[in-house]
N, CA and C atoms as an extended XYZ file, in Angstrom:
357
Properties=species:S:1:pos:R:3:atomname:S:1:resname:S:1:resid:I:1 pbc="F F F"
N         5.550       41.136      -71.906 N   UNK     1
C         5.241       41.129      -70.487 CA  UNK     1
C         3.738       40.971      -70.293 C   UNK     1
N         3.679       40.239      -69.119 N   UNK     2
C         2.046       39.911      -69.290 CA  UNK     2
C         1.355       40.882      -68.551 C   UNK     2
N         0.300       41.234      -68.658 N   UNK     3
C        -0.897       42.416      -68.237 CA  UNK     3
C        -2.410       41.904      -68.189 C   UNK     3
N        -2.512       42.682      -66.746 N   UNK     4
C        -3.759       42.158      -66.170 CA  UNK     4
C        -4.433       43.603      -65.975 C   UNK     4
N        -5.706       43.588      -66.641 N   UNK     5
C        -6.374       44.797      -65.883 CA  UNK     5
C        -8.017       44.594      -65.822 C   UNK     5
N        -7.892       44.890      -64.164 N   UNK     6
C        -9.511       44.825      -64.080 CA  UNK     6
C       -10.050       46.099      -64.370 C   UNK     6
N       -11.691       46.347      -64.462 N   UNK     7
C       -12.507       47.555      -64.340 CA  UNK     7
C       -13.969       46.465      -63.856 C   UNK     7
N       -14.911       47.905      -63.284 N   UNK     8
C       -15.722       47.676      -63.163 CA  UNK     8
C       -16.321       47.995      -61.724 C   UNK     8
N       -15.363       48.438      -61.183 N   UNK     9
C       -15.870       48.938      -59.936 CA  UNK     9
C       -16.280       50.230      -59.364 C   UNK     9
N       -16.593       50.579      -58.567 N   UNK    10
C       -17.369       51.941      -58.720 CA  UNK    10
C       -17.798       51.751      -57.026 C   UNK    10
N       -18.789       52.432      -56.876 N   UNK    11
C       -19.714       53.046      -55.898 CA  UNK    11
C       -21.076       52.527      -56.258 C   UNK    11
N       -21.552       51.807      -55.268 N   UNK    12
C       -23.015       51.430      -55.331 CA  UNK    12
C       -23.816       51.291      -53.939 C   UNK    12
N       -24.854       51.398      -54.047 N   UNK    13
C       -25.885       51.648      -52.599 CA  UNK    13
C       -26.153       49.671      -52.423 C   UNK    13
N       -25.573       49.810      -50.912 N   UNK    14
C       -25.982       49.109      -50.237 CA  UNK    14
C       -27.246       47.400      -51.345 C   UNK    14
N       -27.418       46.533      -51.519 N   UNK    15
C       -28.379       45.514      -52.034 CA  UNK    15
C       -28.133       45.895      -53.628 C   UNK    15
N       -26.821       46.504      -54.314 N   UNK    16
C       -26.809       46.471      -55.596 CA  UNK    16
C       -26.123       45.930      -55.919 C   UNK    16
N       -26.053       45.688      -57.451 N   UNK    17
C       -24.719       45.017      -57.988 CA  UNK    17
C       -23.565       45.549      -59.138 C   UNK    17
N       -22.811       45.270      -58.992 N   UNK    18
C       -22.073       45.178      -60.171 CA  UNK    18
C       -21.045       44.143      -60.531 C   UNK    18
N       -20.381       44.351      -61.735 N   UNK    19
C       -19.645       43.743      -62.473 CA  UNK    19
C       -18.542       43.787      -62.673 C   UNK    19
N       -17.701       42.760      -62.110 N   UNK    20
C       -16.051       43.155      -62.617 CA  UNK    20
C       -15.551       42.344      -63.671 C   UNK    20
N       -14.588       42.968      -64.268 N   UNK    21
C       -13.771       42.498      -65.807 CA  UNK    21
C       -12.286       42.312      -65.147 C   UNK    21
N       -11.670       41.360      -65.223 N   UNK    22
C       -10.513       41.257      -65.708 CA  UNK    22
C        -9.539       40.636      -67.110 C   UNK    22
N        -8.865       41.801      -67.611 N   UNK    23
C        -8.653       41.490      -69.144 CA  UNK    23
C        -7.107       40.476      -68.912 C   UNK    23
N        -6.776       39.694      -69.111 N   UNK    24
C        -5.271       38.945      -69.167 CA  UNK    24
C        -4.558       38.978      -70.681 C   UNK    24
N        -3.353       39.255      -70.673 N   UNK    25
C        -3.200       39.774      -72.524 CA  UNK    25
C        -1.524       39.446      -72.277 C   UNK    25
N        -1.283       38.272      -73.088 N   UNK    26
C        -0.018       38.380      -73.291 CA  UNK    26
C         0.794       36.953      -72.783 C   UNK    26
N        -0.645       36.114      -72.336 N   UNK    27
C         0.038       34.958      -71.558 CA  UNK    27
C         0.108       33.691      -72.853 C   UNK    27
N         0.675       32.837      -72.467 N   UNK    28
C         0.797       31.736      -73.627 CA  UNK    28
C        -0.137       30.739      -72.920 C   UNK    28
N        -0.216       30.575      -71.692 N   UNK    29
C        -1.154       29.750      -70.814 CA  UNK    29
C        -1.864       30.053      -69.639 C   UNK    29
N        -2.542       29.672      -68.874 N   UNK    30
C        -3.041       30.060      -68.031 CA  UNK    30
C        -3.945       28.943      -67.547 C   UNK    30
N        -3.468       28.415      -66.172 N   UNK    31
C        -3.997       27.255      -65.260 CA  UNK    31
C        -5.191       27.649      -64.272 C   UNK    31
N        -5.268       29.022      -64.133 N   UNK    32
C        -6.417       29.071      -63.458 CA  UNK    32
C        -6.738       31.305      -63.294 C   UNK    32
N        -7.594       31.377      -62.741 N   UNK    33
C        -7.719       32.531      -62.674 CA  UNK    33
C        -8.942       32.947      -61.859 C   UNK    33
N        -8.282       33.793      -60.757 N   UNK    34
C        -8.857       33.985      -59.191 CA  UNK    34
C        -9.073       35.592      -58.958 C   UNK    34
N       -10.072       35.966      -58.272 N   UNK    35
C       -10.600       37.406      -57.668 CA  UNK    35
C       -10.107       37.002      -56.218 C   UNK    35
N        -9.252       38.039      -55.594 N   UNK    36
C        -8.999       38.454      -54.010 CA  UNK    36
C        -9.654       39.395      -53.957 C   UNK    36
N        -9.483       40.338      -52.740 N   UNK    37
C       -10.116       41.337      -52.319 CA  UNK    37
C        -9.280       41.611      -51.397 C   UNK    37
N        -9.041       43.147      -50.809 N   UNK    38
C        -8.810       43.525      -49.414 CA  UNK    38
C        -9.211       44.714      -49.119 C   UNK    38
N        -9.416       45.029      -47.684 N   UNK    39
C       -10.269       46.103      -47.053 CA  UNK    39
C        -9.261       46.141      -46.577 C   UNK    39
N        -9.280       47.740      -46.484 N   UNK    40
C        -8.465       48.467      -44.964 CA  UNK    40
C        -8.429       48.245      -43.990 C   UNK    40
N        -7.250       47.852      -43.653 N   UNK    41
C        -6.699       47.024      -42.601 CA  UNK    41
C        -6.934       45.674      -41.991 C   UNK    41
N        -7.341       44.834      -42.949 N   UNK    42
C        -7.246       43.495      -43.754 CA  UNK    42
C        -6.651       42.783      -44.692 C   UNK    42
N        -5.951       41.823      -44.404 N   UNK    43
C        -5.310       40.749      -45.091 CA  UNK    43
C        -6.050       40.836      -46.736 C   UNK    43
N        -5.291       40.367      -47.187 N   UNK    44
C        -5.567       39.916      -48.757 CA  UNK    44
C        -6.443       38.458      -48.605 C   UNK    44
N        -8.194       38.392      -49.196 N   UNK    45
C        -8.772       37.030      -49.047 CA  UNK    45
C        -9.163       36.715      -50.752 C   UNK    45
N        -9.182       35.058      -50.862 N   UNK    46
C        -9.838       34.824      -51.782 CA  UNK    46
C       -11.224       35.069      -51.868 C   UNK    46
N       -11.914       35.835      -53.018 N   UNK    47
C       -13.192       35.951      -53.216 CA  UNK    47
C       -13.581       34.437      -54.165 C   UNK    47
N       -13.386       34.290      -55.251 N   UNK    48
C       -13.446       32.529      -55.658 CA  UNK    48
C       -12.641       32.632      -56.590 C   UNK    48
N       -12.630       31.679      -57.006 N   UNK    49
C       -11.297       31.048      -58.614 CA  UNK    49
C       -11.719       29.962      -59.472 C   UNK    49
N       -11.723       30.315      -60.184 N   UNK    50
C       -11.705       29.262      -61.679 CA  UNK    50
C       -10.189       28.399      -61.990 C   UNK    50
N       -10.113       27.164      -61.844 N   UNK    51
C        -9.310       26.224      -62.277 CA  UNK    51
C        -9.103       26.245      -63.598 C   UNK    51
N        -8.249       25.632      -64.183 N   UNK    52
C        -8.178       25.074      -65.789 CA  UNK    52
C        -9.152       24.041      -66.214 C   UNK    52
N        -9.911       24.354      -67.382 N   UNK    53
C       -10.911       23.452      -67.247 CA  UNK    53
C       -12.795       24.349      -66.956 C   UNK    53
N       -12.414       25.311      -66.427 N   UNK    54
C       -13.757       25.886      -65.712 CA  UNK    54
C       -13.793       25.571      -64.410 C   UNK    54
N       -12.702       24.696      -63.560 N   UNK    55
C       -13.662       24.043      -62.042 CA  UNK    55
C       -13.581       24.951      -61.512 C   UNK    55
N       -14.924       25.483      -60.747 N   UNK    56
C       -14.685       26.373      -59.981 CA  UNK    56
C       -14.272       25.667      -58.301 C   UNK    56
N       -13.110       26.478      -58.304 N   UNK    57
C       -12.072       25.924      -56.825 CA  UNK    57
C       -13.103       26.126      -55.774 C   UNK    57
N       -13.529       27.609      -55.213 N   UNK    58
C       -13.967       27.918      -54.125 CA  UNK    58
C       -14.372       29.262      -54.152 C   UNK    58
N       -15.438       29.567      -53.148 N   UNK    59
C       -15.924       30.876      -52.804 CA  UNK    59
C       -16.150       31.169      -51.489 C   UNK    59
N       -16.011       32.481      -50.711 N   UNK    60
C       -15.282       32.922      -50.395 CA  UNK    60
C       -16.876       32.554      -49.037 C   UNK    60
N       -16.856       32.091      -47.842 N   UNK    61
C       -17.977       31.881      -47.261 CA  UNK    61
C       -19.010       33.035      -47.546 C   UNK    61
N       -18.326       34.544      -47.173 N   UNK    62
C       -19.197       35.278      -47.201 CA  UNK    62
C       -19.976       36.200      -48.153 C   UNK    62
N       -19.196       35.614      -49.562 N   UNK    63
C       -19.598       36.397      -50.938 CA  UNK    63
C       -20.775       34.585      -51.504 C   UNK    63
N       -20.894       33.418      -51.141 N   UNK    64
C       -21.956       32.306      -51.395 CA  UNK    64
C       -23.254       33.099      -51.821 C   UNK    64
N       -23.547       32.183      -52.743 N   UNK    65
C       -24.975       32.685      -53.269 CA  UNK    65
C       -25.135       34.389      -53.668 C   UNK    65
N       -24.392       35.123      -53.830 N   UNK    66
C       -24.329       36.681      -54.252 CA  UNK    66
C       -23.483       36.919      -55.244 C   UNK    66
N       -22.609       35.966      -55.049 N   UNK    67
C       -21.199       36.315      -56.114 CA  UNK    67
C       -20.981       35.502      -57.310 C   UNK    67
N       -20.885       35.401      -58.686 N   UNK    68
C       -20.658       34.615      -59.433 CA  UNK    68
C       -19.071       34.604      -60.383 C   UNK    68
N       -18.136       33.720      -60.179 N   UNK    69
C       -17.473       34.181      -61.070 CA  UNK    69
C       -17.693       33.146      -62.538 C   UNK    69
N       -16.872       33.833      -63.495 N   UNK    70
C       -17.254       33.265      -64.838 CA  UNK    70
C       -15.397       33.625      -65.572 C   UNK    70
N       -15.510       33.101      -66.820 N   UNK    71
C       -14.932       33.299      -67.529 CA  UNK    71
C       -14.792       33.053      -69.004 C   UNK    71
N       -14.344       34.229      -69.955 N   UNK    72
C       -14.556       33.550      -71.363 CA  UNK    72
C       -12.815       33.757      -71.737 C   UNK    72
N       -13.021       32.459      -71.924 N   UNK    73
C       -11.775       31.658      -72.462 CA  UNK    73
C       -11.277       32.258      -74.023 C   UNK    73
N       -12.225       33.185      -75.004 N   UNK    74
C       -11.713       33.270      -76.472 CA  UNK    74
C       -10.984       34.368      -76.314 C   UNK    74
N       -11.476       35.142      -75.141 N   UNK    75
C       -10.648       36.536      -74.895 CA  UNK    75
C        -9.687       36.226      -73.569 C   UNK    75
N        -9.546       35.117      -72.762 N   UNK    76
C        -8.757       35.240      -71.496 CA  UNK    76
C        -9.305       36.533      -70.140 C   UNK    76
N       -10.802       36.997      -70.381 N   UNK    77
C       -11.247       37.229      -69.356 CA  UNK    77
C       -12.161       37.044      -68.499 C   UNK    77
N       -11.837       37.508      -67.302 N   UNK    78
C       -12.451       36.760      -65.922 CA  UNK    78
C       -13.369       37.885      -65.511 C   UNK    78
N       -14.578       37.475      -64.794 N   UNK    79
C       -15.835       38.253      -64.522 CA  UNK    79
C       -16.327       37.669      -63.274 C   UNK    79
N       -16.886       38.912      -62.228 N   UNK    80
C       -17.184       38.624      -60.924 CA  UNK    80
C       -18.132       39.220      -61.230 C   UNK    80
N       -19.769       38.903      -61.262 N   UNK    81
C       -21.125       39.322      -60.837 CA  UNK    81
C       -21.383       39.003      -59.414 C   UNK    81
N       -21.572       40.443      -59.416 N   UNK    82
C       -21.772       40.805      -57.703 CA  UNK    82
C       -22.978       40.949      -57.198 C   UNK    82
N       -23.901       40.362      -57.260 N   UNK    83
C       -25.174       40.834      -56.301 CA  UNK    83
C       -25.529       40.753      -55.068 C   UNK    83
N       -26.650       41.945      -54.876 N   UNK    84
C       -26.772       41.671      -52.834 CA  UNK    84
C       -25.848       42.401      -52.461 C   UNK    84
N       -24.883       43.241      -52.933 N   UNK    85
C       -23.790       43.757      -52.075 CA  UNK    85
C       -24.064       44.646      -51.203 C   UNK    85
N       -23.117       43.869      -50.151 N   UNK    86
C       -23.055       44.915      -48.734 CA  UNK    86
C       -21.673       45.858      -48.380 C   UNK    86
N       -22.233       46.320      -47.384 N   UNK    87
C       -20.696       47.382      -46.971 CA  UNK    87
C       -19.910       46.947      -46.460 C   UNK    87
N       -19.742       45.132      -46.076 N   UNK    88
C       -18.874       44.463      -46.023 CA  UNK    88
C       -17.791       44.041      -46.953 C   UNK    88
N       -18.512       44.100      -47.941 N   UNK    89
C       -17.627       43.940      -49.702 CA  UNK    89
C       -17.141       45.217      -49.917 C   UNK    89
N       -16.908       45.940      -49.599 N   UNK    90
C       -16.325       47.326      -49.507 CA  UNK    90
C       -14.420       46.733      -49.641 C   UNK    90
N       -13.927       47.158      -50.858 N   UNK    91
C       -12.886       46.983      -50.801 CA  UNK    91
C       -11.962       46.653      -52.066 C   UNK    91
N       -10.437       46.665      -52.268 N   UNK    92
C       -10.152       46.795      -53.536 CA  UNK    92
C        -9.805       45.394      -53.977 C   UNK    92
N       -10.293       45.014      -55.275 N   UNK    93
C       -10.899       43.993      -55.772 CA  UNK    93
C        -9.813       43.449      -56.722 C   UNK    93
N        -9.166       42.511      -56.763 N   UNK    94
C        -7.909       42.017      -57.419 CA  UNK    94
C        -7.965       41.013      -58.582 C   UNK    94
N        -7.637       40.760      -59.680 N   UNK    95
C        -7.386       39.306      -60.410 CA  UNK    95
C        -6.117       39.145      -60.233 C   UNK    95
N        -5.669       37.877      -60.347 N   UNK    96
C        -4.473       36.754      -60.111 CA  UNK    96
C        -5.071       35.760      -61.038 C   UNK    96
N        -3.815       35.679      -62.148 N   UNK    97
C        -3.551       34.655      -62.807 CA  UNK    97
C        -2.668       33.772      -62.525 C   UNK    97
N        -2.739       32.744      -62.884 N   UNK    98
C        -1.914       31.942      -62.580 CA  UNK    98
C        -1.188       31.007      -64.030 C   UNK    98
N        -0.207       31.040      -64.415 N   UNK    99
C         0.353       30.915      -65.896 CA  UNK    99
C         1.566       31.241      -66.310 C   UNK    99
N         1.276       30.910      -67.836 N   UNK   100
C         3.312       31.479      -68.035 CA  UNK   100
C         3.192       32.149      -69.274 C   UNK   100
N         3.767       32.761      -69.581 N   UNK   101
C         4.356       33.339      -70.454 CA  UNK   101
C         6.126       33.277      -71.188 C   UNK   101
N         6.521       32.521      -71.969 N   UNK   102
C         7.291       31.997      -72.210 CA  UNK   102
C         8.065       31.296      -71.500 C   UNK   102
N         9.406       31.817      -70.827 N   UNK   103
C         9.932       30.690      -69.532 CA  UNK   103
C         9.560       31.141      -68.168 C   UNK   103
N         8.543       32.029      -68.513 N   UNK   104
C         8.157       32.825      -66.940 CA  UNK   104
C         7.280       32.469      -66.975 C   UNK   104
N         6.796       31.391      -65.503 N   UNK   105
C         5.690       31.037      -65.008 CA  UNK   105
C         5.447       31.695      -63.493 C   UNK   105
N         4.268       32.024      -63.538 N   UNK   106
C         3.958       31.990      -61.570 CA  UNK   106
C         2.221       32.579      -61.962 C   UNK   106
N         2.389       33.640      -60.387 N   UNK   107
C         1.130       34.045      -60.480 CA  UNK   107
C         1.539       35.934      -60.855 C   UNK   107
N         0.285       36.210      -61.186 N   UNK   108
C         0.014       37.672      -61.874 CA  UNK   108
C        -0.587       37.908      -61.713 C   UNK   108
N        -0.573       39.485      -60.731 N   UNK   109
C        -1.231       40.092      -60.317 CA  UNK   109
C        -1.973       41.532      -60.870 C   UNK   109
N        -3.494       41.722      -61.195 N   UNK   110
C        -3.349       42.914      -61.892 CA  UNK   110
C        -3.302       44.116      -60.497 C   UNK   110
N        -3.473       45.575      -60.578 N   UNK   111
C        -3.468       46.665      -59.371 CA  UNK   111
C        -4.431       47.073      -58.902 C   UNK   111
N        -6.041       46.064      -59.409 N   UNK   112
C        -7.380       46.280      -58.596 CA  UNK   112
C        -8.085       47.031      -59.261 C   UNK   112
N        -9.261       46.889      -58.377 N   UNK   113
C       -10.413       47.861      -58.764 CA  UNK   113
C       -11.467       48.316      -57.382 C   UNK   113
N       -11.182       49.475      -57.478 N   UNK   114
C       -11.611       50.013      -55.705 CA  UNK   114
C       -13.757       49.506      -56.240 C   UNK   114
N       -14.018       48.823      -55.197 N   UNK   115
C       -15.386       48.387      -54.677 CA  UNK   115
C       -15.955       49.066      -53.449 C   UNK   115
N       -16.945       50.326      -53.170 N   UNK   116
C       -17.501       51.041      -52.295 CA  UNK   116
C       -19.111       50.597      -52.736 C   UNK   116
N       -19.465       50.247      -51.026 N   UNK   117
C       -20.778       49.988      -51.097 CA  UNK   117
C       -20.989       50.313      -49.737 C   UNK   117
N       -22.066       51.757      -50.185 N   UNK   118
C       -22.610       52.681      -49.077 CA  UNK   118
C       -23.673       51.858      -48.218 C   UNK   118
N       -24.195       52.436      -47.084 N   UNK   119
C       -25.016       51.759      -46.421 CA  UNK   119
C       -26.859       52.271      -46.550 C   UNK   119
């Protein structure tokens, strides 16, 4: 069964940064791999995504120029460098894979990583 787990989130003051990990373990492939986000009492949004290949798809208008995602391909994990963060980014922080694992393909979701950024 495939398993996704992020870390890296925490509590940080207002113009800091941090770093998120998501580990993917167990897939045979994997076409792309994306950070959401959602705040309380807000929809689920894309923060950006990595295609197959490295392309990066898109970022999110309001994480531009602060947010970087990355990924290393020898381990299958995905990394969001966060800088500049505001108390708008306040919120729990998701990876979604997208891939298969033997005859099971779709997307995979890991259960987050809570993101608090005081003012």
């Amino acid at each position: 069964q495939v398993e996704l787990v992020e870390f890296g989130g925490g509590l940080v003051q207002s113009g800091g940064s941090l770093r998120l990990s998501c580990a993917a373990s167990r897939f045979e492939s994997i076409d792309g791999m994306y950070w959401y986000r959602q705040a309380p009492g807000k929809e689920r949004e894309l923060v950006a995504g990595l295609a197959k290949g490295g392309r990066i798809n898109d970022y999110a208008e309001s994480v531009l120029g602060r947010f970087t995602i990355s990924r290393d391909q020898t381990n299958n994990t995905l990394y969001l460098q966060m800088n500049s963060l505001e108390p708008e980014d306040t919120a729990m922080y998701y990876c979604l894979a997208r891939g298969c694992s033997g005859d099971m393909c779709g997307d995979f979701w890991g259960r987050g990583t809570q993101v608090t950024v005081s003012s």
